[in-house]
C-alpha positions, -999 to 999 in steps of 0.1 A, spaced: 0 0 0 29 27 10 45 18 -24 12 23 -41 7 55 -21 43 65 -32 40 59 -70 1 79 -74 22 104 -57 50 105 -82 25 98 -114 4 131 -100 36 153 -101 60 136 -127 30 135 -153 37 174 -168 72 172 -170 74 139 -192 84 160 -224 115 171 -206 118 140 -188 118 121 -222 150 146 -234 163 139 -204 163 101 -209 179 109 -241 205 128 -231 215 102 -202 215 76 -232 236 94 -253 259 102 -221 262 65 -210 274 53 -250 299 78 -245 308 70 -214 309 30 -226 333 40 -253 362 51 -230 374 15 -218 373 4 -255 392 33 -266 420 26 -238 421 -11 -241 428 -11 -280 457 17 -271 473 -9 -247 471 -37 -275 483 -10 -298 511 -6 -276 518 -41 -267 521 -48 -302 543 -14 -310 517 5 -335 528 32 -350 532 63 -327 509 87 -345 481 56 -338 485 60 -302 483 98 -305 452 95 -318 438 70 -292 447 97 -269 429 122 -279 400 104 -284 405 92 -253 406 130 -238 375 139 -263 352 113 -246 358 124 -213 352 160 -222 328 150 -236 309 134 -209 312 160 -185 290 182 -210 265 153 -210 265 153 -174 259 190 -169 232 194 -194 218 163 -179 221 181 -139 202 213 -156 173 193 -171 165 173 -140 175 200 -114 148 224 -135 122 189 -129 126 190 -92 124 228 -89 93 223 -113 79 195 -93 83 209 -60 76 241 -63 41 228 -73 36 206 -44 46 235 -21 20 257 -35 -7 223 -35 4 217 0 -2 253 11 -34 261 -5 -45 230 9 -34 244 44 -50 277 39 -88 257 34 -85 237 65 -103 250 92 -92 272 123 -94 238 147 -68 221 128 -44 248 128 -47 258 168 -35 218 168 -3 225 151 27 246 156 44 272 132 75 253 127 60 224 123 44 239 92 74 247 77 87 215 82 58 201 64 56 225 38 96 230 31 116 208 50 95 175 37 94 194 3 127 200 5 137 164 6 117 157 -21 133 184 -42 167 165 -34 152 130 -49 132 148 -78 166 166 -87 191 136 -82 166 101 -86 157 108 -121 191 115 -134 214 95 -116 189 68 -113 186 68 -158 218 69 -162 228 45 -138 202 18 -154 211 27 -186 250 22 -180 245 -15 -159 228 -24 -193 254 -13 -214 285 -29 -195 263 -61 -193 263 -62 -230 295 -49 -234 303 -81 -210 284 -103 -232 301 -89 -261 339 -104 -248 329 -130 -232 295 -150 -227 305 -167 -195 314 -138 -180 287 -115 -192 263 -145 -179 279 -145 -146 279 -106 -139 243 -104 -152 233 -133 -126 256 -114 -100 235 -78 -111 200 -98 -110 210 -113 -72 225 -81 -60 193 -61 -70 168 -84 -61 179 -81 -21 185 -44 -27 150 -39 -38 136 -64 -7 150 -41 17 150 -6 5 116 -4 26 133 -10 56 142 24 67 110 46 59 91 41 88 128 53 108 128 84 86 90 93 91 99 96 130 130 112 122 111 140 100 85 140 128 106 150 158 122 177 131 87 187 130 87 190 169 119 208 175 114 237 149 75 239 164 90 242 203 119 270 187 92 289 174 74 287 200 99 300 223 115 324 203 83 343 197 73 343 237 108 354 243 100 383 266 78 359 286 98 334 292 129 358 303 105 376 325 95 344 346 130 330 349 118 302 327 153 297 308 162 268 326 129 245 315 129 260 279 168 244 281 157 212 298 127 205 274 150 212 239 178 188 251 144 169 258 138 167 220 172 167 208 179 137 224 146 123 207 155 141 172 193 121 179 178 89 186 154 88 156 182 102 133 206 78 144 181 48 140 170 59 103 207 61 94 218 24 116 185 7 90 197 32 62 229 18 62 220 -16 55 218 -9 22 251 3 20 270 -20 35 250 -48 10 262 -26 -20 302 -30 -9 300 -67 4 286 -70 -33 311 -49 -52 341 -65 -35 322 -99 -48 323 -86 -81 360 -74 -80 368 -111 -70 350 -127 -96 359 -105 -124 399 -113 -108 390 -147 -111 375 -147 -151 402 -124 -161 430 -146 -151 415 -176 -165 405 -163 -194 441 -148 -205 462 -180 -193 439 -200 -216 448 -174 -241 411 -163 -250 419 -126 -243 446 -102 -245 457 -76 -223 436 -51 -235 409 -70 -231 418 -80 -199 420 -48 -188 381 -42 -205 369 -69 -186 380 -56 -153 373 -24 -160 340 -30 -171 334 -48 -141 350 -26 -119 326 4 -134 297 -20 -120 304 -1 -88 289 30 -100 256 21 -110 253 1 -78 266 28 -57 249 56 -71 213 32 -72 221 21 -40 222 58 -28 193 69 -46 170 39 -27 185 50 4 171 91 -8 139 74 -22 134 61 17 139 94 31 118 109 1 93 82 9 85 91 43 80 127 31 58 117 4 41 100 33 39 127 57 30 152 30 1 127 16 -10 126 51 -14 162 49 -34 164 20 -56 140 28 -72 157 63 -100 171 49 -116 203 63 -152 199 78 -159 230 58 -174 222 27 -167 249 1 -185 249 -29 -171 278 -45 -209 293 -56 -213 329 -59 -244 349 -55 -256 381 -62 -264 391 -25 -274 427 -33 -259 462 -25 -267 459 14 -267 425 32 -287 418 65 -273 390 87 -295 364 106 -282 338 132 -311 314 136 -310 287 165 -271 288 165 -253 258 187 -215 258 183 -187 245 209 -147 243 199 -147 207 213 -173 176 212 -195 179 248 -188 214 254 -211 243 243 -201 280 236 -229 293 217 -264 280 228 -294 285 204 -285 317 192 -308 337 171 -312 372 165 -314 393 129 -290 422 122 -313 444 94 -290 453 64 -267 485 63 -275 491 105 -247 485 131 -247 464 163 -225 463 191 -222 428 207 -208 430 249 -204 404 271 -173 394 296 -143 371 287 -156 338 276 -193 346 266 -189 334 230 -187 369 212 -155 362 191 -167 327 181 -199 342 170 -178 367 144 -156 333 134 -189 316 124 -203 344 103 -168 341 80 -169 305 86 -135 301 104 -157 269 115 -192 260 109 -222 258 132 -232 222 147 -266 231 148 -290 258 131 -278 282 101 -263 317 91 -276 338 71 -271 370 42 -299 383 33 -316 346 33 -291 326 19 -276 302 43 -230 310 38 -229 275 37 -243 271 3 -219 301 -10 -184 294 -19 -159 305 12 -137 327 -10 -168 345 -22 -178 351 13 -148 366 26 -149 392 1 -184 402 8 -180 396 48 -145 409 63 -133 409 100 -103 428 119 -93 411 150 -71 428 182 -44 409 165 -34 422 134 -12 404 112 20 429 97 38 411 71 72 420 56 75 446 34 62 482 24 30 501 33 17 497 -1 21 462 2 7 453 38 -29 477 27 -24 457 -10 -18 425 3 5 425 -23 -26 428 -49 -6 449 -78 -38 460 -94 -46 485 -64 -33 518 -77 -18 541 -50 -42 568 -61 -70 547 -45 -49 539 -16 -43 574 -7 -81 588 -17 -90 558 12 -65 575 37 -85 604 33 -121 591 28 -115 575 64 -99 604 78 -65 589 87 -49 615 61 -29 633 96 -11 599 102 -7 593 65 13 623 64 39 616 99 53 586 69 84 602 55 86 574 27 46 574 22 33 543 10 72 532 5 75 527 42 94 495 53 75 471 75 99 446 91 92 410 102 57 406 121 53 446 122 78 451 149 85 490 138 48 494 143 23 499 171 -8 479 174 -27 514 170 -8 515 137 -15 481 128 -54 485 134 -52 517 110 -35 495 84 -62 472 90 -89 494 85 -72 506 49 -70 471 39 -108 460 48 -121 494 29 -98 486 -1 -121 454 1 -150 474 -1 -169 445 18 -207 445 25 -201 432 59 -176 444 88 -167 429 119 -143 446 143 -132 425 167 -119 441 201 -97 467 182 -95 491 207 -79 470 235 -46 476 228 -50 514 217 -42 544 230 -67 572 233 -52 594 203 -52 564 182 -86 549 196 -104 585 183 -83 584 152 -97 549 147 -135 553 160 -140 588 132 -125 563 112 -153 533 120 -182 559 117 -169 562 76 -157 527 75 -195 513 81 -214 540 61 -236 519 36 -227 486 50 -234 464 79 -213 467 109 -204 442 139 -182 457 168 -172 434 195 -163 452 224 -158 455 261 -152 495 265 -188 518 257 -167 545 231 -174 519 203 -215 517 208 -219 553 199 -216 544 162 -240 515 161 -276 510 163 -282 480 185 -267 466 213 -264 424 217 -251 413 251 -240 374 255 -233 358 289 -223 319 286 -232 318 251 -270 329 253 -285 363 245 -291 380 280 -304 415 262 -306 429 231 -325 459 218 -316 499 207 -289 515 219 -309 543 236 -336 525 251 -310 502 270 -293 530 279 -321 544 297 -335 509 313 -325 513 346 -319 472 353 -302 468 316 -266 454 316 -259 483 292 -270 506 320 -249 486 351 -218 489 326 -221 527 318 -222 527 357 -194 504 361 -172 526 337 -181 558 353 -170 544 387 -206 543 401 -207 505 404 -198 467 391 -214 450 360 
């Protein structure tokens, strides 16, 4: 089965580059004639010279000699560009497969996994696979193709011995290809506890502050000699069963080297050969160590490129529970949003939204409040399907999201969390998301249609402004206005903002609330908050408590209700009581 898994694998990729795969076979059998021709050239200069042929003969033996060999080294570099350009093909492909596949699956199966272990997944594993798809295909042709021609060339001088070292090739290759299994199970832990120890550095490295403010250096050092004992133990197991192989390729390549002694000096003492052929034979033979080497070391690669092929198959086979059907409907120009008997917990047994309903009319605003824990986040993750509801439905304007395509939702319904995502590079790019058909006219007519023009204009470079790695050289407040830009670039019909003022200070908080009033003009608006500034620009207020709706009506009314929670938190805020 992990054979059959590994060659759908191989036909799935391989299958568009078997025009250049083709030349390539070509080139290799060109190479290895060439490369067959050398021997023969040498041998008939040593009968030459044995039997004292004329001097201008063994000149040019010699430079054909020198020819051949230059000549194969051209072979062999066109050869390394064709199949190098393969692998780059080939992998760069499953990268991208790999990722997009990544970016579908829902939010549960990502909080399961660390960073690093995604790039290990997604490069290192790929990476080993670019090694094989680079080096199997040529070495692995040529190699083949040059056993077959020494065989024959074998045949050619002498049958025995071409039927002996063809029985010897058959044997040799035969155990090889029993056991070249052995080791992929070993290098599928090996990759695995890879996968662990770039996760737990990543980990670490981003909580850095934390973990020197608590004195934790001492357990982040005890856990990674933890896993780098376990990364050395797997390692050095894959490598002990890996080995094998190799140590089966020289106990049979010494065997050969004793056999071929043995025809040779029969065959000349019974004066069937001469010296020059004598020297073919064994030469022929010993040239049998390449082809085993070189196959030998591309079944040990094609273990290590198993288990990758294994680990990224596993990868591609978890299938989200979000069905995407990539529909697209015409929703209209304002969208209302209805919740109806909404049940939804992270984990099976637990609940965190409880029969939820309530309708949101199109272009009006609500604010949603509730403490730590009441469910308003995961009620904003559901509307953009982050994960889907286990019981009851969502709806735009009547039709359930689960019958529209996710992509198309996303553009029509756009969130911006506390945590804002910076990503290497310039202004332009980070409000762009590096979408070159925005025009930096429209980028800079949205800096002023939101009325973040003043901190536009603080930007020496503009829109040419360098953003390092993970925003660093940026605020939060900063990051929220970049957010904003991007999400009216959008031009969604739907907005959720998602506790954006609780890192903010209270220049940037204004900056950003003149900016919401703008941002939700003509569309439907979400706000999940815990400070009162926010409900001025919406219509309704929503409160949750344990995942259930506790209140919900105008914004005025509940103001004025003296036993609302709206009311007890106005009080609370103004120092006049406790929510």
């Amino acid at each position: 089965m992990l054979r059959t898994q590994n060659n759908s694998f191989l036909t799935k990729y391989m299958k568009h580059e078997m025009v250049s795969l083709i030349v390539l076979c070509m080139i290799m059998l060109i190479s290895t004639i060439v490369m067959l021709l050398n021997p023969q050239v040498l041998a008939y200069f040593i009968d030459a010279a044995v039997n004292q042929q004329p001097l201008q003969m063994l000149f040019i033996l010699a430079l054909g000699y020198i020819g051949i060999a230059i000549l194969t080294q051209i072979f062999n570099i066109i050869s390394t560009y064709i199949s190098t350009n393969i692998a780059w093909k080939v992998t760069n492909q499953v990268r991208l497969d790999v990722t997009e596949h990544c970016l579908r699956l829902n939010l549960d199966f990502h909080n399961k996994k660390t960073t690093g272990e995604f790039i290990e997944r997604i490069d290192g594993d790929v990476l080993t696979l670019g090694n094989f798809f680079s080096n199997f295909w040529a070495k692995m042709i040529s190699n083949l193709l040059l056993l077959i021609g020494i065989l024959i060339l074998l045949f050619r001088v002498n049958i025995e011995a071409g039927i002996i070292f063809a029985i010897f090739s058959a044997i040799s290759f035969f155990i090889l290809n029993k056991i070249r299994g052995l080791a992929i199970k070993y290098w599928g832990e090996a990759r695995q506890t890879s996968a662990e120890l770039y996760g737990f550095l990543e980990e670490r490295l981003n909580g850095i502050e934390d973990v020197k403010a608590v004195g934790a250096e001492t357990h982040v050092f005890k856990r990674m000699y933890q896993i780098l004992i376990k990364r050395l133990q797997t390692e050095r197991t894959a490598f002990l069963y890996g080995g094998v192989i190799w140590a089966c390729s020289i106990a049979f390549f010494t065997l050969g080297n004793v056999l071929a002694l043995a025809i040779i000096a029969f065959l000349f003492m019974n004066g069937k050969i001469t010296i020059g052929t004598a020297y073919l034979v064994f030469a022929y033979v010993n040239m049998l160590r390449v082809p085993i080497e070189q196959i030998t070391s591309q079944v040990q690669d094609f273990q290590r490129a198993g288990a990758s092929i294994r680990r990224t198959q596993e990868l591609l086979d978890v299938q989200s529970p979000i069905h995407d059907n990539q529909v697209t409907k015409d929703l209209g120009d304002l969208v209302s949003v209805q919740f109806d008997n909404v049940t939804f917990g992270y984990q099976e047994g637990t609940t965190v939204l409880d029969n939820v309903s309530f309708t949101l009319d199109a272009g009006k605003a609500m604010t949603i409040l509730g403490k730590t824990g009441s469910g308003k986040s995961t009620l904003t993750k559901l509307l953009v399907r982050l994960y889907d509801p286990v019981k009851g439905s969502i709806r735009l304007n009547g039709v359930d999201i689960r019958d529209i395509g996710v992509a198309f939702l996303r553009s029509k319904v756009a969130m911006i969390s506390q945590h804002v995502q910076l990503m290497t590079g310039t202004l332009r790019d980070n409000i762009t998301m590096f979408n070159d058909e925005m025009k930096d006219e429209a980028i800079l007519k949205a800096f002023k249609e939101l009325d973040l023009w003043s901190w536009y204009e603080q930007l020496e470079l503009g829109l040419d402004t360098e953003i390092k790695s993970d925003g660093s050289n940026f605020s939060a407040g900063e990051a929220q206005i970049i957010a904003f830009l991007r999400i009216y670039m959008m031009s969604p019909q739907v907005i959720i903002l998602d506790e954006i003022s609780s890192h903010l200070d209270t220049i940037t908080e204004q900056l950003l609330l003149r900016a919401t009033k703008k941002l939700f003009l003509g569309r439907t608006g979400i706000i999940i908050a815990h400070r009162l500034k926010t409900i001025e620009y919406t219509d309704e207020i929503m409160v949750l408590e344990q995942g259930v709706i506790v209140e919900r009506g105008e914004r005025d009314q509940l103001i004025q209700s003296s036993d609302s929670y709206l009311k007890r938190l106005v009080a609370a805020e103004s120092g006049g009581g406790s929510v």
